[in-house]
C-alpha positions in Angstrom: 33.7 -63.3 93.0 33.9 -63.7 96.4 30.7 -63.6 98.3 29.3 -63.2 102.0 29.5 -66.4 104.1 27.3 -65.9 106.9 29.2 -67.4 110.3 28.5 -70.6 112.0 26.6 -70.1 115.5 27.3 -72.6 118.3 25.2 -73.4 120.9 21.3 -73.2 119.2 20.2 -75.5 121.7 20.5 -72.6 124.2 17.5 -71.8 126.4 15.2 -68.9 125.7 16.1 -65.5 126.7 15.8 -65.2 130.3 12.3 -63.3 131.4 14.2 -61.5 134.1 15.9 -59.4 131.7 14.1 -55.9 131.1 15.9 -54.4 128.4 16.4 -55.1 124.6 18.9 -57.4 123.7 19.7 -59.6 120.8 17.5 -62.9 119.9 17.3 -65.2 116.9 14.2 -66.8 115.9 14.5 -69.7 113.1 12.9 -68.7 109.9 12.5 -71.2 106.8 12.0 -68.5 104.0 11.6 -64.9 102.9 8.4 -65.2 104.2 9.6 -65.5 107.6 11.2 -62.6 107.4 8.0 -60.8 105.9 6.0 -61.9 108.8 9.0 -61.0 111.4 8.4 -57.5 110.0 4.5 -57.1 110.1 5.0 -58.5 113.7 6.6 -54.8 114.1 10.3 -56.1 114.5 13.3 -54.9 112.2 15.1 -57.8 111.1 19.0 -56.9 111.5 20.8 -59.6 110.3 20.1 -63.7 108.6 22.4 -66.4 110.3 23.2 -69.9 109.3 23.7 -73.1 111.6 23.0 -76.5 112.2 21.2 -77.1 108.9 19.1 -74.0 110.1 18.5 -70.2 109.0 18.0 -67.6 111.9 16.2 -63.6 111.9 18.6 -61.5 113.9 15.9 -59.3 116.0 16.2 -56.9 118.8 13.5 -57.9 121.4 12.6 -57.0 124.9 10.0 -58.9 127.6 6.7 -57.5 125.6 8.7 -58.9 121.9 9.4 -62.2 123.2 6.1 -62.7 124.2 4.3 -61.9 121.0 6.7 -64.2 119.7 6.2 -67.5 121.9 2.5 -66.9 121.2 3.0 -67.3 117.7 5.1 -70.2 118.3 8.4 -68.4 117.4 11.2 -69.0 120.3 13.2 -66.1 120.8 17.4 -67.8 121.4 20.0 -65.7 122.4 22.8 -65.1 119.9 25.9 -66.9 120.5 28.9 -65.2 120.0 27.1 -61.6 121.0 29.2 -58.9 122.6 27.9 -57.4 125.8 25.4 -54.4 125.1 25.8 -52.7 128.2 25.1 -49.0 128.4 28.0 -46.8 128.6 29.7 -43.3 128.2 33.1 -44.7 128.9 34.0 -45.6 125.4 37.4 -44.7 123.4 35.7 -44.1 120.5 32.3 -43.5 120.9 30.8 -40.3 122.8 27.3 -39.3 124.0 25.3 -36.5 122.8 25.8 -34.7 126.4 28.8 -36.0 127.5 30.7 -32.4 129.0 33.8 -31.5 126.7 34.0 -34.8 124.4 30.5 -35.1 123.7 28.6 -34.6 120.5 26.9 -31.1 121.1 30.1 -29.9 123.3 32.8 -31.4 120.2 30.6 -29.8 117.5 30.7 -26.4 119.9 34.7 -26.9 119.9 35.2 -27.0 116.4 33.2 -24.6 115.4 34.8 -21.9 117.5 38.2 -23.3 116.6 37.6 -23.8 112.6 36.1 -20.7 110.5 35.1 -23.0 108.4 32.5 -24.7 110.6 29.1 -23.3 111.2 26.9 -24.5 113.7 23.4 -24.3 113.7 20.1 -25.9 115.4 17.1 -26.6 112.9 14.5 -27.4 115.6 14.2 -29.4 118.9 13.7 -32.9 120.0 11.0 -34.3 122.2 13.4 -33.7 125.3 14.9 -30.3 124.2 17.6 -31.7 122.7 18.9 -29.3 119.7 19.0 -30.8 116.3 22.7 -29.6 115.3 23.3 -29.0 111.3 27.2 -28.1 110.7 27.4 -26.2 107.8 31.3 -26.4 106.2 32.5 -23.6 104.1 30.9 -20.4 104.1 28.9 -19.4 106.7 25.9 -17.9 104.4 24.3 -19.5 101.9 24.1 -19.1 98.1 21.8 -20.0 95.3 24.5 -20.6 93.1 25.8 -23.3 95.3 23.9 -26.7 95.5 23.1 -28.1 98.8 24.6 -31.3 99.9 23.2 -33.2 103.0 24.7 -36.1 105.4 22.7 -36.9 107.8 23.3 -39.4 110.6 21.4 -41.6 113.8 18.1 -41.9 112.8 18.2 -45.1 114.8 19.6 -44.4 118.0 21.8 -47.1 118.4 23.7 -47.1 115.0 26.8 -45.7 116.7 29.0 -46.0 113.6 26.5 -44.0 111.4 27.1 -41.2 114.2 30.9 -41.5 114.2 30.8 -41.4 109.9 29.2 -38.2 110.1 31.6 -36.6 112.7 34.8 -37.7 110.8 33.1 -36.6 107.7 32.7 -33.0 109.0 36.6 -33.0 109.6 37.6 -34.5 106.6 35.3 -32.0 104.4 37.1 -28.9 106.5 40.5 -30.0 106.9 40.8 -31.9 102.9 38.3 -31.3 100.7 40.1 -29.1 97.8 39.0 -25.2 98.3 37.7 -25.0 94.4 35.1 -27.9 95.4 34.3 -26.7 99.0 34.1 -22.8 97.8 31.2 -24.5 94.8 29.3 -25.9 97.3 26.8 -25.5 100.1 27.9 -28.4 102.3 25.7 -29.8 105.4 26.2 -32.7 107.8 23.7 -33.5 111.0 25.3 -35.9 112.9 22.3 -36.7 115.0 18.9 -36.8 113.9 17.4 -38.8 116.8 19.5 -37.1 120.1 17.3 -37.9 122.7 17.2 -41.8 121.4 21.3 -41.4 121.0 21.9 -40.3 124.7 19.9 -43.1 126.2 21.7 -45.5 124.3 24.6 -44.6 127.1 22.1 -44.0 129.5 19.6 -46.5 129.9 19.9 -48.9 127.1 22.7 -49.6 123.9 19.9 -51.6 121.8 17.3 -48.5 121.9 16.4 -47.4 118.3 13.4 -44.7 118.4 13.2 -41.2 120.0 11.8 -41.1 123.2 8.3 -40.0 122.5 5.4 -41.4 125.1 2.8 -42.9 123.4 -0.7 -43.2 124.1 -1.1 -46.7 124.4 1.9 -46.4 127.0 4.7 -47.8 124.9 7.6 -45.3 123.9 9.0 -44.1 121.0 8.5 -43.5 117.5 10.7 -44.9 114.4 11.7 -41.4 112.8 12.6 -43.2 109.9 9.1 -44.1 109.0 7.5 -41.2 110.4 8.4 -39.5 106.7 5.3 -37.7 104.6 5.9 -40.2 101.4 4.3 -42.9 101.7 3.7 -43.1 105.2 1.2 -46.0 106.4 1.2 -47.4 102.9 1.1 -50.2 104.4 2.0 -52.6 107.6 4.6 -54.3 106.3 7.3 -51.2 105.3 6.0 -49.9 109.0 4.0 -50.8 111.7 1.1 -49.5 113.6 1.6 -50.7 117.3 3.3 -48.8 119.6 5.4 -50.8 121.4 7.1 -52.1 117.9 10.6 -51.3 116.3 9.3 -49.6 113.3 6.1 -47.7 114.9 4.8 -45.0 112.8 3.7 -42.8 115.1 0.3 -41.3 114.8 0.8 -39.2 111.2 3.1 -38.1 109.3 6.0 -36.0 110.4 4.2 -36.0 113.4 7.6 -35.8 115.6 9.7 -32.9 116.3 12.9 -34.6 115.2 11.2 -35.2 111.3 9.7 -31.9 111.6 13.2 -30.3 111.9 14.3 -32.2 108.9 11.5 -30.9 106.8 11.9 -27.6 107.6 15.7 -27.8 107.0 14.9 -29.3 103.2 12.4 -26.4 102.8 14.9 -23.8 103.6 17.8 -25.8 101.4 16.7 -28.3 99.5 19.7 -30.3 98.9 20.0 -31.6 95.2 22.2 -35.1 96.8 21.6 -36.2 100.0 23.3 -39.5 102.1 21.4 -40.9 105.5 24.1 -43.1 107.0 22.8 -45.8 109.2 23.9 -49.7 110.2 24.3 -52.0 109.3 24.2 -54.6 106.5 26.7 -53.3 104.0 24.3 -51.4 101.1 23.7 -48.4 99.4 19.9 -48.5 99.0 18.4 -45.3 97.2 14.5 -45.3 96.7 12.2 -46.5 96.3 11.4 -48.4 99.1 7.6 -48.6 99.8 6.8 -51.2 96.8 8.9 -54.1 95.5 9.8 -54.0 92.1 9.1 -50.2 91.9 12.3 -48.1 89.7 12.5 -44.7 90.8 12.9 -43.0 87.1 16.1 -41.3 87.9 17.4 -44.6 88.2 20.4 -43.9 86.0 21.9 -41.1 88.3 21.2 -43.5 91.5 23.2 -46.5 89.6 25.9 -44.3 88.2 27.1 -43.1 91.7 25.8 -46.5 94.0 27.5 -48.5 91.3 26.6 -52.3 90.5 27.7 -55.3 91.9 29.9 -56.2 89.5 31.2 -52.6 89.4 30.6 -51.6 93.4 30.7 -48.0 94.3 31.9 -48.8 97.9 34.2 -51.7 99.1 34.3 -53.3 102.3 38.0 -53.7 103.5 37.5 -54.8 107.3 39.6 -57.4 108.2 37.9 -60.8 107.9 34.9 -59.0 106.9 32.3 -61.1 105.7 31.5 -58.8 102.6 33.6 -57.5 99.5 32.0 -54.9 98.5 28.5 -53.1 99.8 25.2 -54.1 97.5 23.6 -51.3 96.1 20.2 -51.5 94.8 16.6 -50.1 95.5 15.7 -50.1 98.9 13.0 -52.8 98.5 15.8 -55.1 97.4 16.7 -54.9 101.6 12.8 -54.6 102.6 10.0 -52.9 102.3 9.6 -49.7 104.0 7.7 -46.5 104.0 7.8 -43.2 105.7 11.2 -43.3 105.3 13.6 -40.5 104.3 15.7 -41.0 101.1 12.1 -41.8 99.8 10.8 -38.2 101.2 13.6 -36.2 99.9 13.6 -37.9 96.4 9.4 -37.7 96.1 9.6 -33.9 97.8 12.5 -32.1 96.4 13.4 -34.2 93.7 16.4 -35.3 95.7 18.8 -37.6 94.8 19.1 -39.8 98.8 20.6 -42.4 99.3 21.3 -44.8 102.9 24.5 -46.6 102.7 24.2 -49.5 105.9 27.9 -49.3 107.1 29.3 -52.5 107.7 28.5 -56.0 107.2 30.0 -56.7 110.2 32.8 -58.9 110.4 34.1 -61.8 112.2 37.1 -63.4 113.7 38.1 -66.4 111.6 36.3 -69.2 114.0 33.2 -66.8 113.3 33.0 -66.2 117.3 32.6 -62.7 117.4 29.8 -61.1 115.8 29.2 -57.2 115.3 25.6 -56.2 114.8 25.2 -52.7 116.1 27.4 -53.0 118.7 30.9 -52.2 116.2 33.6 -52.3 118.5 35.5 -49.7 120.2 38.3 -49.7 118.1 39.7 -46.3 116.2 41.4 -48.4 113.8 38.2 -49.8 112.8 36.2 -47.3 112.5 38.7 -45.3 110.4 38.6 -48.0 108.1 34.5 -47.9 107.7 34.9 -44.2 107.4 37.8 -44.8 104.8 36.1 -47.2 102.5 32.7 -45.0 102.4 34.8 -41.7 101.6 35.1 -42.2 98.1 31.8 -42.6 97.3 30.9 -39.4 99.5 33.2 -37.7 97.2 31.6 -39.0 94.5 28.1 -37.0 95.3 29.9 -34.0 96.6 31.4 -33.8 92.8 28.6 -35.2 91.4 26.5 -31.9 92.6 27.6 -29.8 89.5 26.0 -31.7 87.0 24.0 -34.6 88.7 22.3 -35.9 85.2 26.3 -36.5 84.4 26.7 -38.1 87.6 30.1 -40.5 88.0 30.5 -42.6 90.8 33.8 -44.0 92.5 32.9 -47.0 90.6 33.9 -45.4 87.1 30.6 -45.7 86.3 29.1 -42.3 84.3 26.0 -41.6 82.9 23.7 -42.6 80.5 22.0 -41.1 77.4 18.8 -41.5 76.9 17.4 -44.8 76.0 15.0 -48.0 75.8 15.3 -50.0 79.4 13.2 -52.3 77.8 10.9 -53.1 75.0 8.5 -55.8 75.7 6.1 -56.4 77.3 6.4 -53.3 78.5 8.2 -50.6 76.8 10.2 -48.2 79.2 12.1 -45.3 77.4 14.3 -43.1 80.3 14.1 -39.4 79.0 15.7 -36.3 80.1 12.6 -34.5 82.4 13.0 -31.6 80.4 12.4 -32.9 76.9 9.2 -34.3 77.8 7.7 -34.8 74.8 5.4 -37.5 73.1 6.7 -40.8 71.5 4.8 -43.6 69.5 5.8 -47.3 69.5 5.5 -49.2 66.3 4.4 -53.5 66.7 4.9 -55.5 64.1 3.0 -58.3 64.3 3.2 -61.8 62.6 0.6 -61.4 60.4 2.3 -57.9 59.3 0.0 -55.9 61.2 1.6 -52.1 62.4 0.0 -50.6 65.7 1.4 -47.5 66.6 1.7 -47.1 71.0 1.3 -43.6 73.2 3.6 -43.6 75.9 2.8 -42.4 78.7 4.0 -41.5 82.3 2.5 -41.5 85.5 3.7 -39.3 89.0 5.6 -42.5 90.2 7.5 -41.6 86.6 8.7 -38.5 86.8 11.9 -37.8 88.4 13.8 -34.0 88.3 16.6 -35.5 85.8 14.5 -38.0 83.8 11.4 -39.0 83.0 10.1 -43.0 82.4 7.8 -43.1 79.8 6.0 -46.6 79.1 3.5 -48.3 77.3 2.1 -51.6 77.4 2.5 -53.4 74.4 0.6 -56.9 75.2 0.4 -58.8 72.0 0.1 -62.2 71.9 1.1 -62.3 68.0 4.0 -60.6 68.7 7.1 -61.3 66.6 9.3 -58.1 66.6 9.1 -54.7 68.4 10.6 -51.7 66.8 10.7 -48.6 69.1 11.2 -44.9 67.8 12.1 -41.8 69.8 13.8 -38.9 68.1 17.2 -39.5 66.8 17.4 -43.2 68.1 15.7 -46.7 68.0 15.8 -50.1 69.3 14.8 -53.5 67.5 14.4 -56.9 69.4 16.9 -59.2 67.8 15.7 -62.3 70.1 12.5 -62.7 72.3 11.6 -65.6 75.2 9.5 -66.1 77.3 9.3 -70.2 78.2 6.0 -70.1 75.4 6.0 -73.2 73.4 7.4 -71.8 70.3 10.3 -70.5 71.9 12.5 -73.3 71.0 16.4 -74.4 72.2 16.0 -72.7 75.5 17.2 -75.7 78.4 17.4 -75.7 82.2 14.5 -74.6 84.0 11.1 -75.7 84.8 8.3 -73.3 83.0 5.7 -71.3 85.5 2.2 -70.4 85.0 3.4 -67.3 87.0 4.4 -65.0 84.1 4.6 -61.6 83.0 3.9 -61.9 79.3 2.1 -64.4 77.5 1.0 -68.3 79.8 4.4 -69.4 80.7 7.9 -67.8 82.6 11.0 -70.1 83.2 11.1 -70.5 87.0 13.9 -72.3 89.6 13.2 -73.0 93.6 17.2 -72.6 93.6 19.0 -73.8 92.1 19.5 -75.0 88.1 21.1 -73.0 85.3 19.3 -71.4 82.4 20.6 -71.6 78.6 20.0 -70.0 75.6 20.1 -70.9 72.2 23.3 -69.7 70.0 22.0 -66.2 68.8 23.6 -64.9 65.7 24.7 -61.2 66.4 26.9 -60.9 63.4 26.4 -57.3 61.5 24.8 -56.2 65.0 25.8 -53.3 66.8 25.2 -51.3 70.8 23.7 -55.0 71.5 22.4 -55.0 75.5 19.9 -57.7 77.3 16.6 -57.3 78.5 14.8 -59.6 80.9 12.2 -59.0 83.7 12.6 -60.7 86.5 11.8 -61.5 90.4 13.1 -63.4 93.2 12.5 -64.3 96.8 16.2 -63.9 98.0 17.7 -61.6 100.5 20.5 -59.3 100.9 21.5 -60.8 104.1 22.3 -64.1 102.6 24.2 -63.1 99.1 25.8 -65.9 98.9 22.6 -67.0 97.9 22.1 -64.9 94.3 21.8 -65.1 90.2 24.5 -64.2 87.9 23.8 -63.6 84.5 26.3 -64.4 82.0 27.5 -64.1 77.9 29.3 -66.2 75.8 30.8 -65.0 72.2 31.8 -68.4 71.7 28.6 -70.5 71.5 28.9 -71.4 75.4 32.5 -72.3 75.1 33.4 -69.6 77.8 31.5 -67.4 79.9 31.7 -63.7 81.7 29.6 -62.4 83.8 27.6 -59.6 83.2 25.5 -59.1 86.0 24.4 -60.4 89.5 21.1 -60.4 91.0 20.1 -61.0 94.5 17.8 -59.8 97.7 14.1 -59.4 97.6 12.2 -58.9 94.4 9.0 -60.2 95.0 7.3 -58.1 92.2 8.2 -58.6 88.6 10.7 -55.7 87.5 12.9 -54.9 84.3 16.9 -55.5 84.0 19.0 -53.7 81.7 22.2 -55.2 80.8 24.6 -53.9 78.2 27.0 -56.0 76.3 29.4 -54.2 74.6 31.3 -57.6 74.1 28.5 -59.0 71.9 28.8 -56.4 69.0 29.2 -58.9 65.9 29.5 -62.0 67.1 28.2 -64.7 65.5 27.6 -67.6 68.6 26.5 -65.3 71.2 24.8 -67.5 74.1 23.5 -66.4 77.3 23.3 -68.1 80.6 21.6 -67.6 84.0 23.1 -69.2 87.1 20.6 -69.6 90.4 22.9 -70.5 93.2 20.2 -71.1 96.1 18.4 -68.4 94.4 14.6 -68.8 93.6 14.2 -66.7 90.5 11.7 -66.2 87.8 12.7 -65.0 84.3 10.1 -63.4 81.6 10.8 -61.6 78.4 14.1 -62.4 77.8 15.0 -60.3 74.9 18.4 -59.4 72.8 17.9 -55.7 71.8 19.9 -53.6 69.4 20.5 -49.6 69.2 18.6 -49.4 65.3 20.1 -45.7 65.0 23.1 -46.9 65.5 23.1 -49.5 63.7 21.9 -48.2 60.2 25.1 -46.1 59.9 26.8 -49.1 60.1 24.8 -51.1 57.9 25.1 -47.7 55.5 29.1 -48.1 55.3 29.0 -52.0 55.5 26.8 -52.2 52.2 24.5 -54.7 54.6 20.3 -54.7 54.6 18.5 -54.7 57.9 15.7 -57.7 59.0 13.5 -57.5 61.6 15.1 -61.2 63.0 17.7 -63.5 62.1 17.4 -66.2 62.9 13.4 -66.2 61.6 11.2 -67.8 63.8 8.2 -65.9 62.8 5.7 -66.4 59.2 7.4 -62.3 58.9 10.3 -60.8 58.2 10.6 -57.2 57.7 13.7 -55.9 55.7 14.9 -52.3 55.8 17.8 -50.4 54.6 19.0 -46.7 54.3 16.3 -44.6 52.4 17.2 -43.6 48.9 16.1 -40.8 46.7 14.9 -43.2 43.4 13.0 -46.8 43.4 14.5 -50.0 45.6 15.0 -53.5 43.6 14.4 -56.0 46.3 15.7 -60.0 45.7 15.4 -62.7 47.8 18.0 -66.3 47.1 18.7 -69.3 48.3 22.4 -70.0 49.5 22.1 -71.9 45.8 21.3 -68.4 43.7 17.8 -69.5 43.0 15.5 -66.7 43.3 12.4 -66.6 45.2 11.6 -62.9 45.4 12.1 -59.8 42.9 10.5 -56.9 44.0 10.4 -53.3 43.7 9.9 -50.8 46.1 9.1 -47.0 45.6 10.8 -44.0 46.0 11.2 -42.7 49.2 10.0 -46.0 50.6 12.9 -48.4 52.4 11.1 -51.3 53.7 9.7 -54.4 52.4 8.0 -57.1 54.4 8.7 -61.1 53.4 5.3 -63.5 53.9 7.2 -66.5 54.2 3.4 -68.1 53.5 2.9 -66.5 50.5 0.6 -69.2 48.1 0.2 -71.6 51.5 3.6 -72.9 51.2 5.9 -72.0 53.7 9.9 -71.3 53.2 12.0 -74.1 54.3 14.6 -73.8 56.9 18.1 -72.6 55.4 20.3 -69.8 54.5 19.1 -66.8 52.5 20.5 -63.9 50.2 19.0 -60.6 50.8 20.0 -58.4 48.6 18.8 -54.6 48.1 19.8 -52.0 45.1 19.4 -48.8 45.4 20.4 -45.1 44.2 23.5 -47.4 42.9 24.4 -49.2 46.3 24.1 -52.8 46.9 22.7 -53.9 50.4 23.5 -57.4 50.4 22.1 -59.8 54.2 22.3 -63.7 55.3 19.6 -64.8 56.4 18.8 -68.4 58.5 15.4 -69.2 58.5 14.9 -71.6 61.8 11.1 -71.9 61.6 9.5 -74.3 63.9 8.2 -77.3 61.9 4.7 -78.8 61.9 
């Protein structure tokens, strides 16, 4: 898969930015880790971009006199960016137009179409600081319905994101001029083009780097960030937002405390839209919340995956000429960085909204890497069509999605999914339609054959308007297999690791003491490659992976990034399965289906850091149990709790009958070592492989199960650790 290469910079020796220049302009300060970044951002600065040169790694920042001075006194040296275009303030562009501009301006276009198209509706939904409407187009009919679902795009909450600005605009012509009449007539469609006007027009004013509204603050800085000036979460802390004044990401004083976030809060009051996109710039994502915690999954997180896609199956492309990106990540908005106040985060926590940002644009470069984009996206139609071409599918894909969002389908081919277990230890997390909110118990099997039945339970942070997380925690350190119930399915560990001493033909990695379940996790500073044992999966069906994970990566340098990968061939040959990469700081469950592994006998996983430092915990092989008895049912085949057995338990179960259950255990020889008999009703029996202090060697087994006049018949490998 092709990756980002982030371009070669000449000329790092360069001087410091000049102290006679007054407004913002581009700077890179040399960083060693994420935690350069981390401390960029509490310093108030919005990191834009990560460059590589010289055996070096460089923050993209935006900085003026006041910046680069809090930065020399922390011994940070602000450089200019080689290869920068000029950031000059302008309304003389081709492409790009002013809010004010007289006849090919924002507000005077807007004016024009709307008394030229029936179809467009133009509306103000409050004022800025300078008196500056807030323009909403409405496409379609003019009045509303509550039949029809609201749809939002929304545009320029940073002021200088000119391509987010031009998105929205050719979005509002495409919508009216070729959006089929069945779809447009079914829904109650809304762009605003400009959140932040007054910020916008003195971009070609004053100054092209400016990002807040224009509000005078009391400590005599200007501005306020209106994308963290958001009710949710705002001031959670001073790393998602900041403060100070006179910083990128300021606050302001409370929340929605700005006329431009007031507008947009009144607008969701009055149509609360059930899909909403914020378009900004740039970094080539689709983020969706949340955002104010890492490692925090935003229940309906099977809706925001269908739609934003995965990486291996991308919702939007990237087909700029020499771009430096294929394809635009998506993932939770702490993946990029932490923020709060911000909007997707609002809508979704407020009106059950399903928000997400796309960053348009990686940028893209020449092929000696001399010209670099940032903010300032050229002038060029061509261009920008192509942006606007490559993000229309996937705004397609939420205008369809609006009719029945749980079924959600993005451009990706990606659809929904039902409910089900996103993992199982040591923490389980069962995603549950909202409306069937119901009760489930957990059943732990422990190696002494102890059965503990778990609540589940859901707090605010869990409850989404399509589904509902429900989790317990099931920390055991006797544990040997997990069983999970809910009604009409089930899911059964087949294989559990976590780096503890028993778990046994794992190679690669280090161990950490820095671990999510029991004393150890595998852990790599970068570099190294994980590998499992063979698993036996034979007789298995609906087989997906579980692990939970972080990293201290970044989505500005994915070159850098884990891939996860399956072999049905005992390691022979490999596919990947999934790809992980950007922040994670926090430890956080992965879901990974494998349709591939579905009876295979030398199933073998694999996980790939490539400059990557990554932590792994809990590493489990799960199968669909529901599923899998119907199989077993037709296939004449008993169930076991594991196989291979690694535990002193293993717990056998086959499809209930109506009379009593004959139960033999064999070696691969025929000699017995079990005969049993179960009672009616009852389809379970539980194998001490202790039983008179002598423990079962390793070896292959003969299950075999008669009952009602079927014949359940099982291999079984015993792989026991040895004294």
């Amino acid at each position: 898969m092709a990756r980002r290469t982030l371009g070669l910079l000449t000329g790092l020796a360069a001087a410091a930015l000049p102290a006679a220049a007054q407004h913002l302009r581009l700077a890179q300060v040399a960083i060693r880790d994420r935690a350069g970044l981390d401390s960029l951002a509490r310093l108030g600065f919005e990191v834009a971009d990560v460059r590589r040169a010289g055996g070096g790694v460089y923050a993209v920042i935006v900085v003026d006199d006041a910046g680069a001075t809090r930065l020399r006194a922390r011994g940070l040296a602000p450089l200019a960016v080689p290869g920068a275009p000029a950031a000059a303030a302008s309304d003389s562009f081709k492409v790009y137009r002013s809010f004010d501009k007289p006849v090919t301006g924002i507000r005077a276009t807007l004016a024009a179409w709307a008394a030229a198209d029936t179809l467009i509706h133009v509306d103000s939904i409050g004022a800025s600081i300078e008196g500056r409407p807030i323009l909403a187009v409405k496409i379609g009919a003019a009045t509303d319905a509550a039949s029809r679902p609201n749809i939002l795009f929304m545009a320029t909450h940073h002021a200088r994101e000119w391509m987010s600005t031009e998105m929205a605009m050719k979005l509002i012509r495409w919508i009216a001029d070729s959006l089929p009449r069945p779809l447009l007539a079914a829904r109650d469609l809304w762009v605003i083009p400009v959140e932040n006007p007054d910020g916008y027009q003195y971009t070609f004013t004053a100054d092209r780097l400016w990002r807040k509204n224009r509000r005078t603050n009391g400590d005599g800085s200007t501005g306020v960030d209106p994308n963290r000036n958001y009710p949710a979460f705002w001031g959670y802390d001073n790393l998602g937002s900041s403060p100070t004044g006179n910083t990128e990401i300021y606050r302001g004083t409370g929340p929605a405390s700005e006329p431009e976030t007031q507008g947009i809060v009144a607008f969701h009051a009055a149509h609360p839209p059930v899909l909403a996109v914020s378009y900004h710039t740039y970094s080539g994502l689709v983020l969706y919340p949340y955002g104010f915690r890492t490692g925090a999954l935003a229940p309906d997180a099977p809706v925001f995956q269908a739609l934003a896609g995965t990486d291996m199956l991308p919702g939007v492309i990237d087909s700029l000429p020499n771009s430096v990106l294929t394809h635009y990540h998506p993932g939770p908005s702490w993946n990029l960085y932490p923020t709060n106040g911000e909007y997707t985060e609002w809508a979704y926590r407020a009106h059950g909204t399903i928000a997400f940002t796309p960053e348009l644009t990686g940028g893209c470069c020449t092929p000696d890497s001399s010209l670099y984009y940032g903010f300032v996206f050229p002038d060029d139609s061509a261009l920008v069509e192509r942006v606007f071409r490559d993000n229309l599918p996937f705004a397609r894909a939420v205008i369809a999605a609006a009719a029945d969002v749980a079924a959600a389908r993005g451009p990706s081919g990606l659809g929904p999914t039902p409910p089900r277990f996103e993992a199982l230890w040591p923490e389980t997390w069962l995603s549950w339609p909202a409306a069937a909110t119901v009760p489930y118990s957990l059943t732990l099997r422990t190696g002494t054959g102890a059965i503990v039945s778990h609540s589940l339970s859901a707090d605010s942070l869990a409850h989404g308007r399509w589904r509902v997380t429900w989790k317990s925690d099931l920390s055991s350190g006797a544990i040997r297999a997990v069983r999970a119930d809910g009604p009409g399915f089930s899911a059964e560990l087949i294989m559990l690791a976590g780096a503890e001493d028993a778990d046994g033909g794992w190679a690669g990695w280090p161990r950490s003491s820095d671990a999510l379940a029991g004393s150890w996790s595998w852990a790599t500073p970068g570099n190294d490659t994980l590998l499992s044992p063979v698993v036996d999966l034979s007789d298995r069906s609906r087989v997906w992976l579980q692990f939970w994970t972080k990293h201290a990566g970044s989505t500005f340098t994915p070159e850098n990034h884990g891939v996860v990968q399956f072999s049905a061939d005992s390691g022979a040959t490999w596919t990947d399965v999934a790809l992980v990469e950007g922040d994670g700081g926090s430890w956080y469950p992965v879901r990974v289906d494998l349709p591939q592994a579905a009876g295979v006998r030398g199933a073998r996983l694999r996980f790939a850091a490539n400059g990557f430092p990554w932590w792994l915990d809990a590493v489990g092989l799960v199968t669909d149990s529901t599923v899998l008895f119907r199989a077993v049912a037709a296939a004449g085949t008993a169930e076991v709790s594991e196989n291979p057995v690694k535990s002193d338990l293993v717990v056998i179960t086959w499809p209930a009958g109506t009379g009593s259950a004959r139960v033999g255990i064999y070696t691969f020889a025929g000699t017995p070592l079990v005969r049993a008999s179960v009672a009616a009703g009852l389809s379970e029996y539980d194998w001490d492989l202790t039983v008179g202090g002598r423990h079962v060697p390793n070896g292959a087994y003969l299950i075999v199960v008669q009952v009602d006049g079927k014949t359940y018949r099982r291999r079984l490998f015993v792989t026991r650790p040895g004294p």
